[in-house]
mmCIF file of the N, C-alpha and C atoms, coordinates in Angstrom:
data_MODEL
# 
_entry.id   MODEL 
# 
loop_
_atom_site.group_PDB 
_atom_site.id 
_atom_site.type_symbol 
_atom_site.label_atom_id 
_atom_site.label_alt_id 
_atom_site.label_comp_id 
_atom_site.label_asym_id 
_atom_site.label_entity_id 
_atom_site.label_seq_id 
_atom_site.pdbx_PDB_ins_code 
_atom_site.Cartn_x 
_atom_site.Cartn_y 
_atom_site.Cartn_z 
_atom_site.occupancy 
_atom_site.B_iso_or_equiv 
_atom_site.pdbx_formal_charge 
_atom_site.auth_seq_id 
_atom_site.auth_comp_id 
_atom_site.auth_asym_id 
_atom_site.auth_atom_id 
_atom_site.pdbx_PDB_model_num 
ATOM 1   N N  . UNK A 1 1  ? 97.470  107.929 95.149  1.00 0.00 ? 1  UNK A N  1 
ATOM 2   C CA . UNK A 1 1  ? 97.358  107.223 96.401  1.00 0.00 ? 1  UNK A CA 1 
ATOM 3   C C  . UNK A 1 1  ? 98.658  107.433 97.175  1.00 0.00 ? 1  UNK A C  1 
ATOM 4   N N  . UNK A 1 2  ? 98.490  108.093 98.436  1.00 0.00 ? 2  UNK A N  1 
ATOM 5   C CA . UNK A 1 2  ? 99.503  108.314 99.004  1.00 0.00 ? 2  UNK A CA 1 
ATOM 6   C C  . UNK A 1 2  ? 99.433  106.851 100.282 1.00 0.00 ? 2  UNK A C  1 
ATOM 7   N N  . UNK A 1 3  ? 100.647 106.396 100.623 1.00 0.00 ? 3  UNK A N  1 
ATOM 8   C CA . UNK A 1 3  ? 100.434 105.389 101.649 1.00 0.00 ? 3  UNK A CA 1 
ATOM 9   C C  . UNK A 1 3  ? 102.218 105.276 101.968 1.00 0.00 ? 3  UNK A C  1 
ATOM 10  N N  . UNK A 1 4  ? 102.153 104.956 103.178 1.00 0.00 ? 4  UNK A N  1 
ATOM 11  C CA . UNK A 1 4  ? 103.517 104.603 104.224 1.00 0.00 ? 4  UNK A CA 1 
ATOM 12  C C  . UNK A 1 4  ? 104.072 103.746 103.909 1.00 0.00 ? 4  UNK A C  1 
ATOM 13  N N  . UNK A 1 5  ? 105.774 103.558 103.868 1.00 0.00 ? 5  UNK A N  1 
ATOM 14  C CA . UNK A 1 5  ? 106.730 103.037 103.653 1.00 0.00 ? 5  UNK A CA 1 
ATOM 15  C C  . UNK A 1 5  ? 107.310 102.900 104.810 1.00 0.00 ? 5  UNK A C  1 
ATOM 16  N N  . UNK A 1 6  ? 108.265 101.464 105.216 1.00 0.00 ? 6  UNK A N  1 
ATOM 17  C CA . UNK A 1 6  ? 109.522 101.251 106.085 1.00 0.00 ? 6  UNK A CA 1 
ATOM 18  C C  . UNK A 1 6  ? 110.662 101.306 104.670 1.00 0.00 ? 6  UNK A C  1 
ATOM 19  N N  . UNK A 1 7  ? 111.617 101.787 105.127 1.00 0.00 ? 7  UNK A N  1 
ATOM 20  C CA . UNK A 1 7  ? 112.922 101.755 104.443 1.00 0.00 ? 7  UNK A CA 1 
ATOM 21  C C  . UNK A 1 7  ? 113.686 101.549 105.589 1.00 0.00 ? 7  UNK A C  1 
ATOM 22  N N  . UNK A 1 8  ? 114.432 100.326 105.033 1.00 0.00 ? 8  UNK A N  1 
ATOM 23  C CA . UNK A 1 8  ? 115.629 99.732  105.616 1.00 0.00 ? 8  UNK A CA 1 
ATOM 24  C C  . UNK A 1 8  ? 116.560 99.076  105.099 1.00 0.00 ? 8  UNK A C  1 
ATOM 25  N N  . UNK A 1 9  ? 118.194 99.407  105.693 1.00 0.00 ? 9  UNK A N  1 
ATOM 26  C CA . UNK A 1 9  ? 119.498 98.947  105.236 1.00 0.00 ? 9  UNK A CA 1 
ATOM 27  C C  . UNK A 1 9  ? 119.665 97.647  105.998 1.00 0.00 ? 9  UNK A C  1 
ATOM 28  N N  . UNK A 1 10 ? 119.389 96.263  104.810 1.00 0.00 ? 10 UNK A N  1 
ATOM 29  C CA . UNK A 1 10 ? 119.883 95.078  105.141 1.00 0.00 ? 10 UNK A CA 1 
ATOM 30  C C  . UNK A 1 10 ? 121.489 94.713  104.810 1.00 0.00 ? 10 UNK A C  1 
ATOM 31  N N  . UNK A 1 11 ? 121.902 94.710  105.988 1.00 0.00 ? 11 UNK A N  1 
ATOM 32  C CA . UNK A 1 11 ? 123.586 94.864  106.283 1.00 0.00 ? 11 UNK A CA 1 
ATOM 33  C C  . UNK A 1 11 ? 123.957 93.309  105.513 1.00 0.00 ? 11 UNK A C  1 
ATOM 34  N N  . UNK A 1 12 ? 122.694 92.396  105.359 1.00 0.00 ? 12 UNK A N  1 
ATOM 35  C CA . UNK A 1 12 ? 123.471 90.694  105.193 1.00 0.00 ? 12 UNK A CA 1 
ATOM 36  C C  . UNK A 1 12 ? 123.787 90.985  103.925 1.00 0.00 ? 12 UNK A C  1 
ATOM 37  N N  . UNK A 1 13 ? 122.066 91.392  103.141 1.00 0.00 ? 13 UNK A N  1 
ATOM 38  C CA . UNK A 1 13 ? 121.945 91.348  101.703 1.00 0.00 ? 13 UNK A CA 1 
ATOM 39  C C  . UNK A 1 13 ? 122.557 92.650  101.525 1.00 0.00 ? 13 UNK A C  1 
ATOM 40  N N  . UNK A 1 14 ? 123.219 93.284  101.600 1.00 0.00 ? 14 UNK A N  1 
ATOM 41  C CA . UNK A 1 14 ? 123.958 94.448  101.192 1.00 0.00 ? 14 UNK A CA 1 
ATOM 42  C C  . UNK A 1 14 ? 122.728 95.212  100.379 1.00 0.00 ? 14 UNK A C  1 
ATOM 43  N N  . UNK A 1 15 ? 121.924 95.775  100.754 1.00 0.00 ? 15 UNK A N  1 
ATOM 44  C CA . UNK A 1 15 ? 120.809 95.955  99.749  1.00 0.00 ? 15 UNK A CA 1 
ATOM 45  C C  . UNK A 1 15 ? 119.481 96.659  100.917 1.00 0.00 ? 15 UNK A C  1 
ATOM 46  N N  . UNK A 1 16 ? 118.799 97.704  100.192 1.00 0.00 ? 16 UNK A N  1 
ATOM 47  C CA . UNK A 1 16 ? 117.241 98.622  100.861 1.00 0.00 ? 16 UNK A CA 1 
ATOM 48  C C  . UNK A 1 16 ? 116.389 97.400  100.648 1.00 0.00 ? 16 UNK A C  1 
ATOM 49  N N  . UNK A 1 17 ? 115.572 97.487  101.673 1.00 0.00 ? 17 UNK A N  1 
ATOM 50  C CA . UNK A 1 17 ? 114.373 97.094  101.419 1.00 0.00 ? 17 UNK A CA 1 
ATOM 51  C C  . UNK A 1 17 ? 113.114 97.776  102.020 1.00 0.00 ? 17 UNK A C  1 
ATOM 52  N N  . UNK A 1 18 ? 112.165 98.217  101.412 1.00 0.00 ? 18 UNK A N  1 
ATOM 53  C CA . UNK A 1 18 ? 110.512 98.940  101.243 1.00 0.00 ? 18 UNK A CA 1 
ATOM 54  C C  . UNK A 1 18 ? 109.600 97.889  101.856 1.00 0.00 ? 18 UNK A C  1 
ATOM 55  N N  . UNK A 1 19 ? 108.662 98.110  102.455 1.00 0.00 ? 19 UNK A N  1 
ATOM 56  C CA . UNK A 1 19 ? 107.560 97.265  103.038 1.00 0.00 ? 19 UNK A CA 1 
ATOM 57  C C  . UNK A 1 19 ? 106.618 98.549  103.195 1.00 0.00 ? 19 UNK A C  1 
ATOM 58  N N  . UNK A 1 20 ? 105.236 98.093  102.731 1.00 0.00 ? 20 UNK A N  1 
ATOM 59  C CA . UNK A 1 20 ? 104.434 98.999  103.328 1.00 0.00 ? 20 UNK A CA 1 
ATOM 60  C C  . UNK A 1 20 ? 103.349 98.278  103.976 1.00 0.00 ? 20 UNK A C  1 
ATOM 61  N N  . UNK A 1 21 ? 102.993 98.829  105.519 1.00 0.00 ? 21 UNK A N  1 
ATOM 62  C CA . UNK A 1 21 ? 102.060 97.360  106.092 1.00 0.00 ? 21 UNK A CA 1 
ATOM 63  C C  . UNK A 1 21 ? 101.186 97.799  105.600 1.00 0.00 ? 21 UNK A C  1 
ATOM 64  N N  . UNK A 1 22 ? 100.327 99.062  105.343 1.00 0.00 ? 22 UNK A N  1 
ATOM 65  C CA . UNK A 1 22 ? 98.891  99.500  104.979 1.00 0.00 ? 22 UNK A CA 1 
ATOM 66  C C  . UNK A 1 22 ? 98.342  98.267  103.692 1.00 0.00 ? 22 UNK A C  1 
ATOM 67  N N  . UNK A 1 23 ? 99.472  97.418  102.980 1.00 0.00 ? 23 UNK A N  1 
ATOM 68  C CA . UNK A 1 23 ? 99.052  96.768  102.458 1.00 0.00 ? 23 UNK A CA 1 
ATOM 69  C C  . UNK A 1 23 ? 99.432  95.463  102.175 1.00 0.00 ? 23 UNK A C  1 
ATOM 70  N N  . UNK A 1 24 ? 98.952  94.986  103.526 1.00 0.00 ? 24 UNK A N  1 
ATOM 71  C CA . UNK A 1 24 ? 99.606  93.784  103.576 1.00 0.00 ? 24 UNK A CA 1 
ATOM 72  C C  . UNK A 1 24 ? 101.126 93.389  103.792 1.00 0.00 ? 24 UNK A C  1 
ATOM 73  N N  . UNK A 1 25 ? 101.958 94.232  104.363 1.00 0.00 ? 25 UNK A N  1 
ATOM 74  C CA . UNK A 1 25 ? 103.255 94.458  104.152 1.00 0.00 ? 25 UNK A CA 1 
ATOM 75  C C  . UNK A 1 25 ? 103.783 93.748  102.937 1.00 0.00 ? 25 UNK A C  1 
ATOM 76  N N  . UNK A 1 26 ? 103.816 94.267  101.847 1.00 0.00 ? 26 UNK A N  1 
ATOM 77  C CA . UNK A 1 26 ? 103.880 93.843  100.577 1.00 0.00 ? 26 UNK A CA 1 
ATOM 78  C C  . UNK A 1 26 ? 105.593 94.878  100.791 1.00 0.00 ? 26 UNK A C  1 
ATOM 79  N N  . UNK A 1 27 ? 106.267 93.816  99.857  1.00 0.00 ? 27 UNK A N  1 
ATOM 80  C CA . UNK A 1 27 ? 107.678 94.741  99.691  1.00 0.00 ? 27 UNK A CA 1 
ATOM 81  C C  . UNK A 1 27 ? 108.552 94.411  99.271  1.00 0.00 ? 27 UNK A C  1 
ATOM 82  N N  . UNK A 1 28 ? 109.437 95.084  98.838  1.00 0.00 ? 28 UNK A N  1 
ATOM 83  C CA . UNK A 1 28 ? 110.754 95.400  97.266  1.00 0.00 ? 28 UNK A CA 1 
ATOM 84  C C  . UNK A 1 28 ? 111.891 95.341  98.133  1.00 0.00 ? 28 UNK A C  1 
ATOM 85  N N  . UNK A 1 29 ? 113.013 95.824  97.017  1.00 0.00 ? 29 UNK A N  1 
ATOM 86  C CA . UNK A 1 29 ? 114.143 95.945  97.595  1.00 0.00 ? 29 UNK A CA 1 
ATOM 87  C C  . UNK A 1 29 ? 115.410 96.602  96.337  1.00 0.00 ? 29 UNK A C  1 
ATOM 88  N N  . UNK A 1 30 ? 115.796 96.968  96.608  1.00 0.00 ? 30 UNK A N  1 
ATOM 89  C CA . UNK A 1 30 ? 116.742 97.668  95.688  1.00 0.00 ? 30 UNK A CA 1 
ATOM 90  C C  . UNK A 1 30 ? 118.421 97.892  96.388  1.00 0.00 ? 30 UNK A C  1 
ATOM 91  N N  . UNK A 1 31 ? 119.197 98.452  95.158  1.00 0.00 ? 31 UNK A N  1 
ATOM 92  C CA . UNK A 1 31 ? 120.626 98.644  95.659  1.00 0.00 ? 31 UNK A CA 1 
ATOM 93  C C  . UNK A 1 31 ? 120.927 100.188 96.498  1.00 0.00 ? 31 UNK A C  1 
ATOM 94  N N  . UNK A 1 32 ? 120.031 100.676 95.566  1.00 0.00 ? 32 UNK A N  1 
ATOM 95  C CA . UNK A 1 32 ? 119.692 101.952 96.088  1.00 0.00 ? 32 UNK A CA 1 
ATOM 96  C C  . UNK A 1 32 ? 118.178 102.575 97.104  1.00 0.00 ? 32 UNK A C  1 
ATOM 97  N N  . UNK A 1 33 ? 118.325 103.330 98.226  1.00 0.00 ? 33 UNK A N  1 
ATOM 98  C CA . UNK A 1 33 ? 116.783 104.080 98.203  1.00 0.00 ? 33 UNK A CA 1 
ATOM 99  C C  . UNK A 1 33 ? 115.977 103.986 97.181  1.00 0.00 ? 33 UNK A C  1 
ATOM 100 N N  . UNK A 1 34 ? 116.660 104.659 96.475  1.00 0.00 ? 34 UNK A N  1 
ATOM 101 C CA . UNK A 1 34 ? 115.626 105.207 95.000  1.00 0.00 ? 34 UNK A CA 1 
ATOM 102 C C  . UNK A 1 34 ? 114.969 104.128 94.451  1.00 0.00 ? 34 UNK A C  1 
ATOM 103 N N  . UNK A 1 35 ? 115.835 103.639 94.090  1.00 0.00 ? 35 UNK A N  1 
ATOM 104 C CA . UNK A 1 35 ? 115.529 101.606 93.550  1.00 0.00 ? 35 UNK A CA 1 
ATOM 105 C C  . UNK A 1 35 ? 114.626 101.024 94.426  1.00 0.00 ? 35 UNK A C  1 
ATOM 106 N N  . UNK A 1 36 ? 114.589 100.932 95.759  1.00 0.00 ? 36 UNK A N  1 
ATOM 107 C CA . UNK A 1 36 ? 113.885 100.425 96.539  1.00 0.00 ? 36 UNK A CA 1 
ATOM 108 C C  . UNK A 1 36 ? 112.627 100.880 96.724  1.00 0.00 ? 36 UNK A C  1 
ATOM 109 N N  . UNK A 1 37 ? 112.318 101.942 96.426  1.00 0.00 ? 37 UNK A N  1 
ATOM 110 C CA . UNK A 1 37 ? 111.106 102.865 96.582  1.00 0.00 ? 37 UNK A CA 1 
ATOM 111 C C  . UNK A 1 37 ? 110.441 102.601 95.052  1.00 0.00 ? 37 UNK A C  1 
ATOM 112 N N  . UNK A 1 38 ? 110.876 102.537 94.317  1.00 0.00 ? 38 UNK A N  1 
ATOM 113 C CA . UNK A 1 38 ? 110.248 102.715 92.995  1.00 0.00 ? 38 UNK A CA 1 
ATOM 114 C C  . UNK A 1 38 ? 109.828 101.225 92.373  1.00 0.00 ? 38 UNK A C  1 
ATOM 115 N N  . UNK A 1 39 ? 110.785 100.035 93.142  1.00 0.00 ? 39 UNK A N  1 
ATOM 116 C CA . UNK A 1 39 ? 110.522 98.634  93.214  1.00 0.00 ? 39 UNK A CA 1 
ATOM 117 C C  . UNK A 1 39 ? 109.169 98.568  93.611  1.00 0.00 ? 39 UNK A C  1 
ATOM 118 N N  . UNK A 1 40 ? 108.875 98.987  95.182  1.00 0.00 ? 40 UNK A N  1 
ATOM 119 C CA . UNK A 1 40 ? 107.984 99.240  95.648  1.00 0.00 ? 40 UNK A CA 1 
ATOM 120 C C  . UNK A 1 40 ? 106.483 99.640  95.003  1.00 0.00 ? 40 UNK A C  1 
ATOM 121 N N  . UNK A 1 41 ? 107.120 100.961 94.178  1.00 0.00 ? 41 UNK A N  1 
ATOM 122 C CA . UNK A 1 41 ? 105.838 101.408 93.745  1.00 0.00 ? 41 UNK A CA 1 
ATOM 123 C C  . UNK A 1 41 ? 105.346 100.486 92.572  1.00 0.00 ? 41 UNK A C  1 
ATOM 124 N N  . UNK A 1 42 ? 106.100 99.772  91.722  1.00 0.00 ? 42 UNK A N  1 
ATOM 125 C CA . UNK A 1 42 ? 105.632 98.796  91.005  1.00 0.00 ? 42 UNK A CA 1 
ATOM 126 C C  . UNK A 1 42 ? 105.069 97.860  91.472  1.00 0.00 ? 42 UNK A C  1 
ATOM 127 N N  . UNK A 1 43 ? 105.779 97.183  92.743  1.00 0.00 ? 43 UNK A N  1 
ATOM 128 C CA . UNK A 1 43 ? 105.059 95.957  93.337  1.00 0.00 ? 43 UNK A CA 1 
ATOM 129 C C  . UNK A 1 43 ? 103.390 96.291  93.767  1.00 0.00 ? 43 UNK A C  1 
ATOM 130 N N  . UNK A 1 44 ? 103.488 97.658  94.426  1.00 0.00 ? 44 UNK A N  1 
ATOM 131 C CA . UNK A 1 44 ? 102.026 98.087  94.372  1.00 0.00 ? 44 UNK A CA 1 
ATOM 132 C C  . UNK A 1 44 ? 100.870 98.103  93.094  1.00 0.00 ? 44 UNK A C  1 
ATOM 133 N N  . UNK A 1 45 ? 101.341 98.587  92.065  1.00 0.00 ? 45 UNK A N  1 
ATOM 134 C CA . UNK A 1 45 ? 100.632 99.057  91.153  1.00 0.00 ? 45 UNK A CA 1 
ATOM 135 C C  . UNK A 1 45 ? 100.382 97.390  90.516  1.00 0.00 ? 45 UNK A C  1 
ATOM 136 N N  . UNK A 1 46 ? 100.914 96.198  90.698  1.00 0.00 ? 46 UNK A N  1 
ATOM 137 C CA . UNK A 1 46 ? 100.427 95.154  90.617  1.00 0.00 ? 46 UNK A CA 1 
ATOM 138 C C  . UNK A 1 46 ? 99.535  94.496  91.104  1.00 0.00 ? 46 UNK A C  1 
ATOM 139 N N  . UNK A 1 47 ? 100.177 94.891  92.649  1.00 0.00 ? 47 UNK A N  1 
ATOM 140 C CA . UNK A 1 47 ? 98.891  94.201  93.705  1.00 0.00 ? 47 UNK A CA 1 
ATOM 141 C C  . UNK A 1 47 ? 97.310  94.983  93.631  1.00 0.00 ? 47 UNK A C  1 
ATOM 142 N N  . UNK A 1 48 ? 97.361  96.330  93.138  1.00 0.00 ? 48 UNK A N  1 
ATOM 143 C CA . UNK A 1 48 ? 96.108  96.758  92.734  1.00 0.00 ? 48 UNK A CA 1 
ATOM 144 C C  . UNK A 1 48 ? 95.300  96.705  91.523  1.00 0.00 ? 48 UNK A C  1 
ATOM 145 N N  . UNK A 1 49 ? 96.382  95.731  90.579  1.00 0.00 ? 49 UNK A N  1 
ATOM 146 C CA . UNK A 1 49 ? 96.078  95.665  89.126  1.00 0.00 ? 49 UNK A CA 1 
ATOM 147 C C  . UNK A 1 49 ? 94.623  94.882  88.758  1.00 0.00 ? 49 UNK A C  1 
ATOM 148 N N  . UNK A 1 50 ? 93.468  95.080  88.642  1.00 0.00 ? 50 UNK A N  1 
ATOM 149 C CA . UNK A 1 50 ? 92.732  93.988  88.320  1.00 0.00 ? 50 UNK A CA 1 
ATOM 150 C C  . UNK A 1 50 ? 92.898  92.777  88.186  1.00 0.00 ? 50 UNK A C  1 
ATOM 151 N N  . UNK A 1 51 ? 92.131  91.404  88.513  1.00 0.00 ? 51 UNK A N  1 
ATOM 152 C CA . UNK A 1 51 ? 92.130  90.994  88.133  1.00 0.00 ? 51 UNK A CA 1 
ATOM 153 C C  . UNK A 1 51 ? 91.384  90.369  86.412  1.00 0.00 ? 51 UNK A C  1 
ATOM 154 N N  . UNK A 1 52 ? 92.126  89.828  85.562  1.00 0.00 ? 52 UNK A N  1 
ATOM 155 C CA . UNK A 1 52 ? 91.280  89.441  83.965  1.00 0.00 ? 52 UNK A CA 1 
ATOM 156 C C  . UNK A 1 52 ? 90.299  88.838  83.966  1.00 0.00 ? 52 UNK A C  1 
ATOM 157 N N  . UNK A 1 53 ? 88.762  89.010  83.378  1.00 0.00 ? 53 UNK A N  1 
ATOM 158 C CA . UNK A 1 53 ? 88.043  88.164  83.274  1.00 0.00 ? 53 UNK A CA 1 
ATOM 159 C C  . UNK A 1 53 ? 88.184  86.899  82.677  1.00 0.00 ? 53 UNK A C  1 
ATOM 160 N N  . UNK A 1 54 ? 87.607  85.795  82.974  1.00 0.00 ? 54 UNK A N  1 
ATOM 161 C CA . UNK A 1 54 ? 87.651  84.546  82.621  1.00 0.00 ? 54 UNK A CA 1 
ATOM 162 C C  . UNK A 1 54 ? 87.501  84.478  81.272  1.00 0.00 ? 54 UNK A C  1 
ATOM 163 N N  . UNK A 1 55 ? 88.110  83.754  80.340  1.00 0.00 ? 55 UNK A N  1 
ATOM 164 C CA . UNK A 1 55 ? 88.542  83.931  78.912  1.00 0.00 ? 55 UNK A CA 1 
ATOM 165 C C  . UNK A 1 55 ? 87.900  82.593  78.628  1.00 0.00 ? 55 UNK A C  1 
ATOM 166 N N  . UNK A 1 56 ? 87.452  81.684  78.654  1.00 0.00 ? 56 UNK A N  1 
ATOM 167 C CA . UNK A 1 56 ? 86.843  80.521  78.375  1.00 0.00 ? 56 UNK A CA 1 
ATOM 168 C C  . UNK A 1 56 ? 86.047  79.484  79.578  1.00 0.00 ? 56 UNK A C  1 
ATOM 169 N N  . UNK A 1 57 ? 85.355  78.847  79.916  1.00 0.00 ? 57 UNK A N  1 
ATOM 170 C CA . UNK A 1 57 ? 84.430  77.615  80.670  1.00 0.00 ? 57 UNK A CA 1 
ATOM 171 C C  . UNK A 1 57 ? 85.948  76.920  81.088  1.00 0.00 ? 57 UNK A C  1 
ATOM 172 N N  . UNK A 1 58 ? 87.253  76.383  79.976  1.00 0.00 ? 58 UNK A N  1 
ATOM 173 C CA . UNK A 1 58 ? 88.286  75.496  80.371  1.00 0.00 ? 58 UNK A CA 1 
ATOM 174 C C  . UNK A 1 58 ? 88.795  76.418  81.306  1.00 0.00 ? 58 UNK A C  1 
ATOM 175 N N  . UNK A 1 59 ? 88.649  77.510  81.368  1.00 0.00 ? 59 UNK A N  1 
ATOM 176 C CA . UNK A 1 59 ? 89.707  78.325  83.067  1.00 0.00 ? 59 UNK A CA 1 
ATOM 177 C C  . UNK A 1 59 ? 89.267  78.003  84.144  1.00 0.00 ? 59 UNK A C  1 
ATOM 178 N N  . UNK A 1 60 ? 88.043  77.632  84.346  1.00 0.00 ? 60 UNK A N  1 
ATOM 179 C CA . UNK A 1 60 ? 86.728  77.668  85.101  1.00 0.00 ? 60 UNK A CA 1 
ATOM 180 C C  . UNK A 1 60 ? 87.558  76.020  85.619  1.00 0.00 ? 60 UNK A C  1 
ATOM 181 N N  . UNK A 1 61 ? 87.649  75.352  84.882  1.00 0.00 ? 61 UNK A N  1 
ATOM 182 C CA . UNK A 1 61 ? 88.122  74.025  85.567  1.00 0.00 ? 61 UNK A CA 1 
ATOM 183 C C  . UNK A 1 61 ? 89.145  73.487  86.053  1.00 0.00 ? 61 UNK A C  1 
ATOM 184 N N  . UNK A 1 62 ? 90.197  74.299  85.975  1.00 0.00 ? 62 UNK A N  1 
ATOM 185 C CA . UNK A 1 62 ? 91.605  74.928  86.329  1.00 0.00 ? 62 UNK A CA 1 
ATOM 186 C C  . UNK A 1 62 ? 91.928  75.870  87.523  1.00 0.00 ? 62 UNK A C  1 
ATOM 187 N N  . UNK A 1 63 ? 90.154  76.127  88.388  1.00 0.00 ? 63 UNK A N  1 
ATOM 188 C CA . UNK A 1 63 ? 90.698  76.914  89.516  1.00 0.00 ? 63 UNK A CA 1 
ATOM 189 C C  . UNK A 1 63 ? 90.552  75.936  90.272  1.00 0.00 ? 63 UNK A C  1 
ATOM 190 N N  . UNK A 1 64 ? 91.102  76.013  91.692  1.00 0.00 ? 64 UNK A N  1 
ATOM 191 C CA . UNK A 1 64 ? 90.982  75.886  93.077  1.00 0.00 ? 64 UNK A CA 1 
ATOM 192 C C  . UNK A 1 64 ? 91.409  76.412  93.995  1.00 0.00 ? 64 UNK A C  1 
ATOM 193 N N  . UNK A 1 65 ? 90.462  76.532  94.934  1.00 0.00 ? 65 UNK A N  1 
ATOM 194 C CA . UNK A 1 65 ? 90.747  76.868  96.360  1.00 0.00 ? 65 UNK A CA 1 
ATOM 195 C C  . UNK A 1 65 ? 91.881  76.300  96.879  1.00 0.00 ? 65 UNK A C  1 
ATOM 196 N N  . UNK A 1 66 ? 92.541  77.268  98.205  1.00 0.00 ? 66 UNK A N  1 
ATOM 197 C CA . UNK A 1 66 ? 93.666  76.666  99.094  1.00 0.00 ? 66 UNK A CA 1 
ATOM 198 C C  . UNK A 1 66 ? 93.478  77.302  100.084 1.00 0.00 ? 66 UNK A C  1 
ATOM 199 N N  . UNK A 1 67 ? 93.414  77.080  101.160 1.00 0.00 ? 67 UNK A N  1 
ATOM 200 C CA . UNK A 1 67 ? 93.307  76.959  102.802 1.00 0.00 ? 67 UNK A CA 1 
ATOM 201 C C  . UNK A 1 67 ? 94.943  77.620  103.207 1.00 0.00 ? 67 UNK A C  1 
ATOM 202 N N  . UNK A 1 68 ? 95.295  78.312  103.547 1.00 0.00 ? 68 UNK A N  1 
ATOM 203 C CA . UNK A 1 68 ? 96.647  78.470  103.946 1.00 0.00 ? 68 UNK A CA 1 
ATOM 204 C C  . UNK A 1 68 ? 96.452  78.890  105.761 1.00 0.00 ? 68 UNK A C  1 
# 
């Protein structure tokens, strides 16, 4: 999966930070480019991670909805 990156030098946090809007602008940050990009690609490979099927009826009563 190829998809678009912002890379940018935050002068406060002395530190890169990665955003990619194609998904939700989801985004990392590192000391380095490199770091920042590869933060990135982890934070992705989470947000696409499946979610687990329900493991018992007691999970089932433990969800709720939220309105944000």
């Amino acid at each position: 999966m190829i998809v678009k990156a912002i890379l940018e030098w935050d002068e406060d946090a002395q530190s890169y930070s990665a955003t990619c809007p194609e998904l939700n602008y989801i985004s990392s940050c590192g000391d380095t480019k490199e770091e920042a990009i590869e933060n990135l690609k982890d934070a992705i490979q989470l947000l696409l991670e499946p979610i687990p099927e329900i493991s018992s009826n007691n999970d089932i009563n433990n969800r709720i909805e939220i309105l944000v």
